[in-house]
N, C-alpha and C positions, 0 to 999 in steps of 0.2 A: 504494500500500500504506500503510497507516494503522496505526501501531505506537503501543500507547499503554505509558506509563515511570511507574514511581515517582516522577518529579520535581520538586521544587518551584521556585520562585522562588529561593529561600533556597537552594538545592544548593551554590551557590559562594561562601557565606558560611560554609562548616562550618568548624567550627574543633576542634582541640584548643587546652583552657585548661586554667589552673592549677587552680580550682576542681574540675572535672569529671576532670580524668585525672591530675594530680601521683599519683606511691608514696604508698603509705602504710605504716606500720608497723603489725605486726598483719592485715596482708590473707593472705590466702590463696588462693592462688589454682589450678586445675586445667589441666591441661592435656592434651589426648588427641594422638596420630599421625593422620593423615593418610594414608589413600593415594588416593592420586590424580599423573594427572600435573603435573608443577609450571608446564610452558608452559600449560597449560590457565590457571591461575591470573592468571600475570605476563602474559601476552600480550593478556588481555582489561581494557578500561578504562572497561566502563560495567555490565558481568553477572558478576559470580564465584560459580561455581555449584557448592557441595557434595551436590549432591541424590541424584548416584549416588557419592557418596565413598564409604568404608571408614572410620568412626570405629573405632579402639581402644578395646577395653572397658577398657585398662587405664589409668588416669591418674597421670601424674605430677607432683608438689605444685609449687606454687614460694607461697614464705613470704618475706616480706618484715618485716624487723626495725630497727629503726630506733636510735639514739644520738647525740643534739645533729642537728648537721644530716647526719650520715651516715646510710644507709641502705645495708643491705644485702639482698642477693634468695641466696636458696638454693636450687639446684635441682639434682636428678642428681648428687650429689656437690661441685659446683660455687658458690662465691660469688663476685659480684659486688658491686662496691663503689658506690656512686654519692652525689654532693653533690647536695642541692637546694637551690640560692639563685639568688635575681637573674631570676625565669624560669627557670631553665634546668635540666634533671638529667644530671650530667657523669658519664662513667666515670672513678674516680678508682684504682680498683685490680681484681683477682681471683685467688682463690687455686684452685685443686683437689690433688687426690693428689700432681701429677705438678712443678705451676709457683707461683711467688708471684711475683706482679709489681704496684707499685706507679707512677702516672701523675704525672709532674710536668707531662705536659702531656696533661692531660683530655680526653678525646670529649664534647662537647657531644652528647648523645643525641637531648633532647627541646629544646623551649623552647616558653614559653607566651606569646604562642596562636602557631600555626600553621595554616593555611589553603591550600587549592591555590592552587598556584604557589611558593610559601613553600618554602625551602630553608637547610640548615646545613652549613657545609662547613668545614675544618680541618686542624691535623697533629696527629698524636697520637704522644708517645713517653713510656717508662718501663720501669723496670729490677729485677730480679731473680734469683729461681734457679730453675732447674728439676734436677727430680729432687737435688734438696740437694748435686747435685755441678758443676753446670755455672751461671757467670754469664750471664745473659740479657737480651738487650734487644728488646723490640717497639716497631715503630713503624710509623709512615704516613700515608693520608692519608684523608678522608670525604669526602662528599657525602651528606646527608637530606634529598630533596627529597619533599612533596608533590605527587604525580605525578598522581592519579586521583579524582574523586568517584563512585563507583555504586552497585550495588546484588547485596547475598549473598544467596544465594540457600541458606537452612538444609540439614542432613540431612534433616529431615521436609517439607520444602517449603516451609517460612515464610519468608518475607524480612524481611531490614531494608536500607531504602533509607537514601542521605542518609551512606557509609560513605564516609569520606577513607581513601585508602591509603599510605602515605609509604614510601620507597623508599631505604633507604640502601646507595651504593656506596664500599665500602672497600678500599683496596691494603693489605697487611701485608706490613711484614718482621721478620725474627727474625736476630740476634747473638748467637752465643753462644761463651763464652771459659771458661780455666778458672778456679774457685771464688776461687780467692786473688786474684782480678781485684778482688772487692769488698774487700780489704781495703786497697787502695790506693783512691789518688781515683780515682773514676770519670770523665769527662771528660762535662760536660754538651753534650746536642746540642743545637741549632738548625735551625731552619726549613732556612737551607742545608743544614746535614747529613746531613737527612734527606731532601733533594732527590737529593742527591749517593750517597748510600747506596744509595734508590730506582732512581735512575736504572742502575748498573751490577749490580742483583739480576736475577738468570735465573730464579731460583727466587720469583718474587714471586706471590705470595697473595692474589685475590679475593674478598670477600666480598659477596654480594646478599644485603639483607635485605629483605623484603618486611612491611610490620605494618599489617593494618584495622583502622579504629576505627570504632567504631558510635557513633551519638548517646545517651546515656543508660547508655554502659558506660565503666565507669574505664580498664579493658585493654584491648587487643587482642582483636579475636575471632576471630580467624585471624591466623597468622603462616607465612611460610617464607623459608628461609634454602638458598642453594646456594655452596656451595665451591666454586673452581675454581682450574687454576694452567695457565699456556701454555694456557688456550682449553680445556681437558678439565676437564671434570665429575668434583669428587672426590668428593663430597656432597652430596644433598638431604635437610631435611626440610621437612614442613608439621606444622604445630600447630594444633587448635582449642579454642578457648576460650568455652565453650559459655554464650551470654547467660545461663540460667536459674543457672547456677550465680554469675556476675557479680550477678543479682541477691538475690542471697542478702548481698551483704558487708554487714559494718554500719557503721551511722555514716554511710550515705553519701547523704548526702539530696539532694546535689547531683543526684544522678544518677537517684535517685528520683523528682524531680520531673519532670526533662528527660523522663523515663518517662511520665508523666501527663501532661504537657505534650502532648506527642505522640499517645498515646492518645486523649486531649480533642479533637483536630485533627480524628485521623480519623472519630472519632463523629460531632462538626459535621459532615465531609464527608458522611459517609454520610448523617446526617439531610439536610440538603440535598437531596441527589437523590433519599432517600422524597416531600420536600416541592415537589419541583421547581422547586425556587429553581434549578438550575445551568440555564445554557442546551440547548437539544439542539441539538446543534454538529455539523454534519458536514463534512470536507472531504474534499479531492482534491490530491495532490501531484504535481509533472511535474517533469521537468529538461530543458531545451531547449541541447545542448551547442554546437551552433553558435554561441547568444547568451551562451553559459557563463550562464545563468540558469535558477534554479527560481521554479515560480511555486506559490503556495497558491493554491485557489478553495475558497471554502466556503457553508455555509448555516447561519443559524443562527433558531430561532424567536423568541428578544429581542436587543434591540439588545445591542452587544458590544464589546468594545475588543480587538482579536486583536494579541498582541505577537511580530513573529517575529524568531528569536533564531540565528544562523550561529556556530556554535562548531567549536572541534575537539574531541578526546576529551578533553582536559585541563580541559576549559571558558572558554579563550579566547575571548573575544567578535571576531568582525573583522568583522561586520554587523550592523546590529539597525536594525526599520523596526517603525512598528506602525500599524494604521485603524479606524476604524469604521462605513464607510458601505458595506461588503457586497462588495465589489466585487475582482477579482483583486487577489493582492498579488505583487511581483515584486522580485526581491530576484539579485543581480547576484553574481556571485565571481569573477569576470575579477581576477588577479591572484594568484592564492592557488596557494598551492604543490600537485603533485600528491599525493593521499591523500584518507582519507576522512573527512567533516566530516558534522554534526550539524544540522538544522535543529530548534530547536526551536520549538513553536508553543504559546503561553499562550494562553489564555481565561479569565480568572475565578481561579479555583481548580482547572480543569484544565487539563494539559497531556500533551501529544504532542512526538510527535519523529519524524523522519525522516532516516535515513542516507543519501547519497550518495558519490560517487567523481566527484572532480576528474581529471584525466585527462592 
């Protein structure tokens, strides 16, 4: 079976950068509900498909405003506070109706660049009030890993390939004492404390966040987030962040070009095979489990340099051979853990890919 992908060479060079995806102040930005199921989303690491979703006709703004190096996003009644220096954009605070709490020790959110495999992890705490009558502390711990590089599949059918996912896992806990707490000293926590706190909470708080980034958009173009506490589901949503409206912000030329950049690729491509510059490549793929070996055999009508490429879903390399003179290629995985891995197969400017099952 012969599957051909979005894929490029480049797939596992994507990166989130300062240039291209830092906040900005003055953005504005949209965002729609989602229905759909969310395992559908998280469980897949190479196709995330909105094509029979439910977009909401209704959307809600999120504004982002900026003063010296703070920034803040507003949305749903809700502000978030965040520092941008050094790489990196940290939670530094958030208020709504109900809570104010400020970070002495910040969630590192983003940091520039980021690339699959690339991960931020940490403790985060900080103190306030909630409902102007109770003192409040949250704290815990992160993990932001870039987990995935693949390809969305729009509401209308259009895709953008080449989209890193990054994946953050959060434990939360919450303290909370009465109001005259704050007017004596507060007692500052540490790293231990927060281990120690963590570690005897029943009530402890998970958070999944899930966030795609497409090549040539500042935000997010899908996002979902699930609650949970003891292993039960408290809350899903998903969010879309709809490219055409990404392309509308101003000032943003970075991203604009990444735009034309990409655009300009595929033209070349497509002209190419009006012109028949690409080769006419056919193959055949097998998995022989006795030898734990797959082999490629192919034909092609110009000479060729085929690079074959043994990943997982992540895009971990643990093979790579490549030939020119026609002839089977064979490629070995004796060793590799059971699951299912990726063979991808370069030509030129095209590529293929084939799934199998280690066993």
């Amino acid at each position: 079976m012969i599957i051909a992908m979005a894929i490029s060479t480049t797939i596992y060079g994507q990166q989130i950068n300062q240039s291209n995806n830092s906040y900005r102040g003055d953005d504005i930005m949209e965002k729609r509900d989602v229905s759909t199921d969310v395992p559908d989303l998280i469980n897949k690491n190479d196709i995330w498909s909105l094509e029979n979703a439910e977009i909401s006709g209704k959307a809600f703004n999120q504004e982002y405003t900026t003063e010296k190096d703070t920034l803040m996003l507003l949305e749903r009644g809700n502000r978030t506070y965040y520092l941008q220096k050094a790489g990196q954009i940290c939670i530094i605070g958030s208020e709504n109706a109900q809570e104010l709490i400020g970070y002495d020790m910040p969630e590192t959110w983003l940091k520039f660049p980021i690339q699959l495999g690339d991960s931020i992890s940490g403790y985060f705490n900080g103190t306030g009030k909630y409902c102007d009558r109770l003192f409040m502390r949250r704290f815990g711990t992160y993990l932001t890993k870039a987990d995935a590089v693949g390809c969305i599949v729009l509401p209308g059918g259009d895709s953008l390939s080449n989209v890193l996912r990054l994946h953050t896992e959060r434990y939360v806990s919450n303290i909370y004492a009465p109001i005259d707490t704050m007017k004596r000293q507060i007692p500052a926590f540490t790293t231990d404390s927060i281990i120690r706190y963590m570690t005897a909470d029943t009530m402890l708080i998970r958070e999944d966040i899930y966030r795609w980034y497409a090549e040539g958009y500042r935000y997010p173009v899908l996002e979902a987030k699930i609650v949970s506490q003891n292993e039960e589901n408290h809350s899903e949503e998903i969010f879309y962040y709809a490219p055409e409206i990404q392309e509308q912000l101003v000032l943003d030329d970075e991203n604009r070009n990444t735009r034309a950049r990409l655009a300009a690729d595929n033209t070349r491509d497509e002209d190419n095979k009006k012109n028949g510059s690409l080769a006419d490549f056919t193959y055949h793929f097998s998995q022989d489990e006795d030898s734990e070996t797959v082999t490629i055999s192919y034909v092609s009508d110009q000479p060729v340099k085929v690079v074959i490429l043994l990943t997982n879903y992540q895009g971990y390399i643990y093979r790579q051979t490549s030939q020119t003179d026609g002839t089977p290629i064979n490629l070995c995985y004796n060793g590799l853990r059971r699951g299912q891995y990726i063979l991808r197969i370069d030509v030129g400017s095209q590529h293929f890919a084939e799934k199998f099952n280690v066993k």
